[in-house]
C-alpha positions in Angstrom: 0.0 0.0 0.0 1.1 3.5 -0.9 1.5 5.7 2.5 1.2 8.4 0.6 -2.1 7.5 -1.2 -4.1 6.1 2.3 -2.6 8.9 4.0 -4.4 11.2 1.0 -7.5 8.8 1.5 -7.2 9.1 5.3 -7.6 13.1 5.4 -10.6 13.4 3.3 -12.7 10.2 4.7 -11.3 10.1 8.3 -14.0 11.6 10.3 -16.4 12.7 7.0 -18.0 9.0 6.3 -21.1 9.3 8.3 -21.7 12.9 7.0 -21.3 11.5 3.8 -23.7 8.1 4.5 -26.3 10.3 5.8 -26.0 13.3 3.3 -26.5 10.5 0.5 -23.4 11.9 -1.3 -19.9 12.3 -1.6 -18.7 16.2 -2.5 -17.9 15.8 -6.0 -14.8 18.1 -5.2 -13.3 15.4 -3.0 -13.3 12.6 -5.4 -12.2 14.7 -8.4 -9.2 15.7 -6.0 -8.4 12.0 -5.5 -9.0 11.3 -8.7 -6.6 13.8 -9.8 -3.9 12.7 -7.6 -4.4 9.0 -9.1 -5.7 7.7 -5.8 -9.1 6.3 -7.2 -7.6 3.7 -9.7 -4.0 3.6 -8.2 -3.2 0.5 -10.1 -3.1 2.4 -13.6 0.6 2.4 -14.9 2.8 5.2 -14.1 2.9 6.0 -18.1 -0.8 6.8 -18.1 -0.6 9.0 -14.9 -1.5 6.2 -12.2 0.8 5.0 -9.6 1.2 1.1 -11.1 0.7 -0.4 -7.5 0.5 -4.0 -7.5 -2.6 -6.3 -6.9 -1.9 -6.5 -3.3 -1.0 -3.1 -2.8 -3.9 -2.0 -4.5 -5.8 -4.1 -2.4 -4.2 -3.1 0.8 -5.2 0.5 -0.1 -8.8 -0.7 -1.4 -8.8 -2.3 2.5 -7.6 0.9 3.9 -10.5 2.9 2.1 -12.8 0.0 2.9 -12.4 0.6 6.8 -13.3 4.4 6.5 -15.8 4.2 4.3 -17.7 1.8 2.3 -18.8 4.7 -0.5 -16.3 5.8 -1.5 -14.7 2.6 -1.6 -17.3 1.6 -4.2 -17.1 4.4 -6.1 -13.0 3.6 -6.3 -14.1 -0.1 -7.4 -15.8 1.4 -10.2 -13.4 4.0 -11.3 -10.7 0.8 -11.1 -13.1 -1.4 -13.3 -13.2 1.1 -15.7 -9.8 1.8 -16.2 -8.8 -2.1 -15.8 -11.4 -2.6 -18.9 -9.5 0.1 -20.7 -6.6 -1.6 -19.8 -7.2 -4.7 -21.1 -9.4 -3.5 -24.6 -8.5 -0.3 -25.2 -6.4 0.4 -28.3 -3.0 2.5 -27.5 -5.1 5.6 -28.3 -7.4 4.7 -26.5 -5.5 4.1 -23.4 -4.0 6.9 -23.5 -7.0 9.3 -23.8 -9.5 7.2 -21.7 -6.6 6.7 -18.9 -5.0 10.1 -18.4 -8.9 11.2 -17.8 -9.3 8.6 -15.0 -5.9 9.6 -13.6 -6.9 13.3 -13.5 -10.0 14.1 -11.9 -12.2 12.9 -14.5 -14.9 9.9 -12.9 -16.1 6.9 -14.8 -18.8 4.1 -13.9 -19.2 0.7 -15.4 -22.8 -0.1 -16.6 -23.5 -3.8 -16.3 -26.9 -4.5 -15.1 -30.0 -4.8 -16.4 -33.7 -5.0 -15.1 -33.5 -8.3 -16.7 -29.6 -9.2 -16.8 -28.8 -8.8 -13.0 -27.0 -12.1 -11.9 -27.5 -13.4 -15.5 -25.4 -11.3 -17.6 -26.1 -13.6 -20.9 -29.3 -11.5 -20.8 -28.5 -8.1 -21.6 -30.4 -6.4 -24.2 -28.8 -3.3 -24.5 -27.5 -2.9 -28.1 -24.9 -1.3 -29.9 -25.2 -0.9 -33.6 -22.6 0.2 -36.5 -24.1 3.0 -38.2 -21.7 4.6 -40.6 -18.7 6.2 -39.1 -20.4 5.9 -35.9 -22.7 3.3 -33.6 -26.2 3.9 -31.8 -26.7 2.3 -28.2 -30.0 1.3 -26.6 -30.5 0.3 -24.0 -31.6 0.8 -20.1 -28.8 0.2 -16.9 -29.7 -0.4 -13.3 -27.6 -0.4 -9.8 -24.4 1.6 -11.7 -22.4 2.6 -8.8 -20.4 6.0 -9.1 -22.9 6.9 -12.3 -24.4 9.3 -10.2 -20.9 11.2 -10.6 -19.7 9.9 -13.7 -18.2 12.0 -16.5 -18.2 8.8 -18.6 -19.4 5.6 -18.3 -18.3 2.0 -19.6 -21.4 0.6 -21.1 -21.3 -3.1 -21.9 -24.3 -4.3 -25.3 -24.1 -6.6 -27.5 -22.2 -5.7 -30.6 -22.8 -7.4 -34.2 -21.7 -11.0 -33.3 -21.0 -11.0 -29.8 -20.5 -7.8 -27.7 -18.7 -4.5 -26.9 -17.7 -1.9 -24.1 -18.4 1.5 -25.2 -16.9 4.6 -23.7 -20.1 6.9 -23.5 -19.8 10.6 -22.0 -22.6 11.1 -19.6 -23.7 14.4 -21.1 -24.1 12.6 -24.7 -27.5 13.2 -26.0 -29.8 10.5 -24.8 -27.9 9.7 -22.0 -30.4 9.7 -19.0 -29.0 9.2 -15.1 -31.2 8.8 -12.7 -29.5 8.2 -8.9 -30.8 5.1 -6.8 -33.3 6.2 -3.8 -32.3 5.4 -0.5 -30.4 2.4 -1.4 -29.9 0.2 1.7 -26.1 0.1 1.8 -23.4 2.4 0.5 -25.5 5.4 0.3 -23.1 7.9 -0.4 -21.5 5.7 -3.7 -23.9 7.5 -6.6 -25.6 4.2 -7.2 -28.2 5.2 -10.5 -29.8 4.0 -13.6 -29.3 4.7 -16.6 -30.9 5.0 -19.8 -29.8 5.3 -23.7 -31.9 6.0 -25.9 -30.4 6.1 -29.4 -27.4 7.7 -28.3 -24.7 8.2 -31.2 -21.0 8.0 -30.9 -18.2 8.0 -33.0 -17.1 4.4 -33.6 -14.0 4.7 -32.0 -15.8 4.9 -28.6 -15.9 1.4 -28.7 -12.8 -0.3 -27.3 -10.8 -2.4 -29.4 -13.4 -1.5 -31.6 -14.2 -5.2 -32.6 -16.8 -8.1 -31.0 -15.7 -10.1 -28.4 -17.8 -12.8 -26.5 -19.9 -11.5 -23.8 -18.4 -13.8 -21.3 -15.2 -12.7 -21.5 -16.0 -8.9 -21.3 -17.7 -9.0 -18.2 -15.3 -11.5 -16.8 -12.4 -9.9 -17.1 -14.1 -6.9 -15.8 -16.2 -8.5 -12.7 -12.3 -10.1 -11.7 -11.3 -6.6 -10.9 -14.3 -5.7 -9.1 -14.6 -8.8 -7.3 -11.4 -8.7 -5.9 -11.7 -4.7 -5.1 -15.0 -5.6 -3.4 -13.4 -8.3 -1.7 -10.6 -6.3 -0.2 -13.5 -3.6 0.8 -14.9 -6.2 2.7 -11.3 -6.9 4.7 -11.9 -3.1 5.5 -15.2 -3.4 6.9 -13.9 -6.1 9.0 -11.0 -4.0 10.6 -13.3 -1.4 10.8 -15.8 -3.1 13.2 -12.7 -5.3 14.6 -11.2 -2.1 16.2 -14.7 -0.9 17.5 -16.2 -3.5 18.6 -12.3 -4.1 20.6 -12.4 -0.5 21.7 -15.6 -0.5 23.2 -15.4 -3.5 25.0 -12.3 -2.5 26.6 -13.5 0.8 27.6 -17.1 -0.1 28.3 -18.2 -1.5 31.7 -21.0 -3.7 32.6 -21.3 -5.7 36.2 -18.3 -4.1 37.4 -15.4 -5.3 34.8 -15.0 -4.3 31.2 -17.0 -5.7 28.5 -14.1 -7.2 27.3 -13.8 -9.2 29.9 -17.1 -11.1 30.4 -16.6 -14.6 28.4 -19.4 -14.2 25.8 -18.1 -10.8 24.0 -14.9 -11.9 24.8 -15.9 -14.6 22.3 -17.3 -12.1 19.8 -13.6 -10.3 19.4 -11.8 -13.5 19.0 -14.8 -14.5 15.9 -13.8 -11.2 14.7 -10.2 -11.5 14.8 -10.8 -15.0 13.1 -13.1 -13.4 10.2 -10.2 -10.4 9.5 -7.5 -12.8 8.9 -9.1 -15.4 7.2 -10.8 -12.5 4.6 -7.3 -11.0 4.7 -5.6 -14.0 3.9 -8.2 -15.4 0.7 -7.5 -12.1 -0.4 -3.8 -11.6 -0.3 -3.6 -15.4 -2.1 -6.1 -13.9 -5.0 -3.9 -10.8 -5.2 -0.8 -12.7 -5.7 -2.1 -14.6 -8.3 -3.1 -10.8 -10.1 0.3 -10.1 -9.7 1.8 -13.1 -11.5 -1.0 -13.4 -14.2 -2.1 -17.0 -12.7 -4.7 -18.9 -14.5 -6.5 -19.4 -11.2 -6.7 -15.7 -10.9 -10.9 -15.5 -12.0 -11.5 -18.6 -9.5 -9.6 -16.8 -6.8 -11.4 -14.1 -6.8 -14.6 -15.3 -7.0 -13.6 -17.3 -3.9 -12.0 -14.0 -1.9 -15.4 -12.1 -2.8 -17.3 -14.9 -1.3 -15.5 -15.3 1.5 -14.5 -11.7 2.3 -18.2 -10.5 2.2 -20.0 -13.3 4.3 -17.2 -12.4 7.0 -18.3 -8.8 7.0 -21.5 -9.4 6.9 -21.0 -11.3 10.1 -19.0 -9.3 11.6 -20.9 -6.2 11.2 -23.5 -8.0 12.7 -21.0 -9.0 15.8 -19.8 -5.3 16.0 -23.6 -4.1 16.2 -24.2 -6.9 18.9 -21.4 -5.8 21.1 -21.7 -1.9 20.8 -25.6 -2.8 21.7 -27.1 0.5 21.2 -23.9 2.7 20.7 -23.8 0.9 17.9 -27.8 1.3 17.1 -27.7 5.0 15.8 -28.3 5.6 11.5 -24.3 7.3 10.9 -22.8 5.4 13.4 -19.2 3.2 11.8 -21.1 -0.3 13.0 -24.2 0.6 12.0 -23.1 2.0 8.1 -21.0 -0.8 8.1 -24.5 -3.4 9.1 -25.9 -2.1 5.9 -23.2 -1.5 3.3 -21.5 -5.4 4.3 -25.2 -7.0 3.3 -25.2 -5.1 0.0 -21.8 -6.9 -0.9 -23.2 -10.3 -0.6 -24.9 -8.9 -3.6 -22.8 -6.9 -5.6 -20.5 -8.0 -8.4 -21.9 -11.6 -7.9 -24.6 -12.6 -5.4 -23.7 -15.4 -2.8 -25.6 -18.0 -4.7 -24.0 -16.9 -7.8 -20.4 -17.3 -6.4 -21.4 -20.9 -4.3 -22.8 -22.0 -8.2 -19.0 -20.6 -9.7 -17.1 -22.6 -6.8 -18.9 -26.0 -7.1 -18.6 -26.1 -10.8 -14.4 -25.3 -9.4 -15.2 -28.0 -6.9 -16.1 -30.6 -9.6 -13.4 -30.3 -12.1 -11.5 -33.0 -13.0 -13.8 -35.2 -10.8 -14.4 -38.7 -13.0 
């Protein structure tokens, strides 16, 4: 981890989360100042004006974010699944254009879901269609994180034989974004919908600018944001870990600290146990980002999994012990109760990562 960057992060999310969680947004000033100083997709190579961290370093700072505050740790997933897809599609030109933006204050969301292509990606409808010099999208987006604050977004259609990610400037004629209300978890992280309605680009919008299979689009892309979400989680954890510890050491009940009555003392060590398991899963997944390991899609599905069922727990454990210093709408435990249950959804439900893991389970059984 940079100590430079999650000292950066640190300053402008130290004592602002709740403010944020229960104002429903983050100051777009703040993340266009991170963005700017690379901080929001810090795994970008130094050439494009990132600081090329590596996958565990990246995730260590995702972690560090993570434990502050769950928004605008989303909205840093986002911006990193956008560049990563630029990354990996992009021509050099467009690399170089669509990177230097995300490395200097501009914002960027990835539009995956549908109202019908949620965990079932094989059914989106939205389409993009060669027209000329240029192509015309259709289509309608749901549950975009960081759209709300998006200068452009990453919009994934099908494309002549197979599919496409389109770069597509939020202020682009027929470009609708309409923010989430109240959404459960994650308030502050610009969750909205999105609709295009025969919006017109200029064919080089679309990266690579060929069709590739659907499957491997959003793959490639839901690896990154698995494995950010995963380390987000590892934050949560550490989060409630160190409140849940603090408060039971400082908190009396029955004449002795908290701490040391048998039953919360059991709740620390379950917390202790679900930080370094997460933490672990997720340093193995990063390492096998950082070679380019075969195993690195399965890995992450697997950190995802495991990293957000611990923080959903412990979130819960946090609430339990903090009782009802713990109960009030702003407070760390209480965000963190909500945002941990959205990511058992997010980037791959629960039941959609147990059905990726058995079919893992069952390979090269007879």
């Amino acid at each position: 981890m940079s100590d430079e960057l999650a000292a950066l992060i640190g300053a402008e999310a130290g004592d602002r989360a709740a403010e944020w969680d229960l104002a429903g947004a983050i100051p777009p000033e703040v993340l266009r100042g991170l963005g700017a100083k690379g901080a929001l997709c810090a795994e970008v190579p130094a050439e494009y004006g990132g600081h090329g961290l590596s996958g565990r370093a990246n995730g260590e700072l995702t972690a560090h974010a993570g434990a502050l505050c769950s928004s605008l740790r989303s909205v840093m997933t986002s911006q990193g699944m956008a560049a990563w897809t630029i990354q990996r599609f992009g021509t050099r030109g467009q690399r170089a254009q669509e990177l230097a933006r995300l490395t200097s204050g501009g914002l960027a969301a990835v539009a995956f879901s549908e109202p019908q292509a949620g965990s079932d990606l094989s059914a989106i409808a939205t389409t993009v269609v060669d027209d000329g010099d240029e192509v015309v999208l259709n289509g309608r987006k749901v549950w975009s994180t960081a759209a709300a604050y998006a200068d452009v977004l990453i919009v994934f259609g099908r494309y002549r034989d197979g599919a496409a990610a389109v770069v597509v400037p939020t202020d682009s004629p027929g470009v609708t974004v309409r923010p989430v209300a109240q959404p459960l978890g994650c308030r502050a992280a610009g969750h909205a919908d999105v609709d295009l309605d025969g919006v017109r680009l200029p064919a080089d919008r679309v990266l690579s600018g060929a069709s590739q299979s659907l499957g491997l689009l959003t793959t490639i892309a839901l690896t990154y944001g698995r494995l950010s979400v995963a380390w987000g989680c590892v934050g949560i954890i550490r989060g409630c870990l160190r409140a849940a510890a603090s408060h039971a050491r400082h908190r009396e009940q029955f004449g002795k600290p908290l701490a040391q009555h048998q039953l919360i003392a059991r709740h620390l060590s379950e917390l202790l146990v679900a930080e370094q398991t997460a933490s672990r899963v997720c340093e193995h997944a990063s390492d096998r980002w950082d070679e380019g390991s075969p195993e690195l899609s399965g890995a992450a599905v697997l950190a995802k999994h495991v990293s957000a069922g611990h923080a959903a727990h412990a979130a819960a454990t946090a609430v339990q012990v903090l009782a009802s210093a713990g109960s009030v709408d702003g407070e760390m435990v209480a965000r963190a109760y909500r945002d941990a249950k959205l990511m058992q959804i997010i980037e791959g439900s629960d039941e959609i990562c147990q059905l990726i893991l058995a079919e893992r389970a069952l390979e090269g059984v007879a």
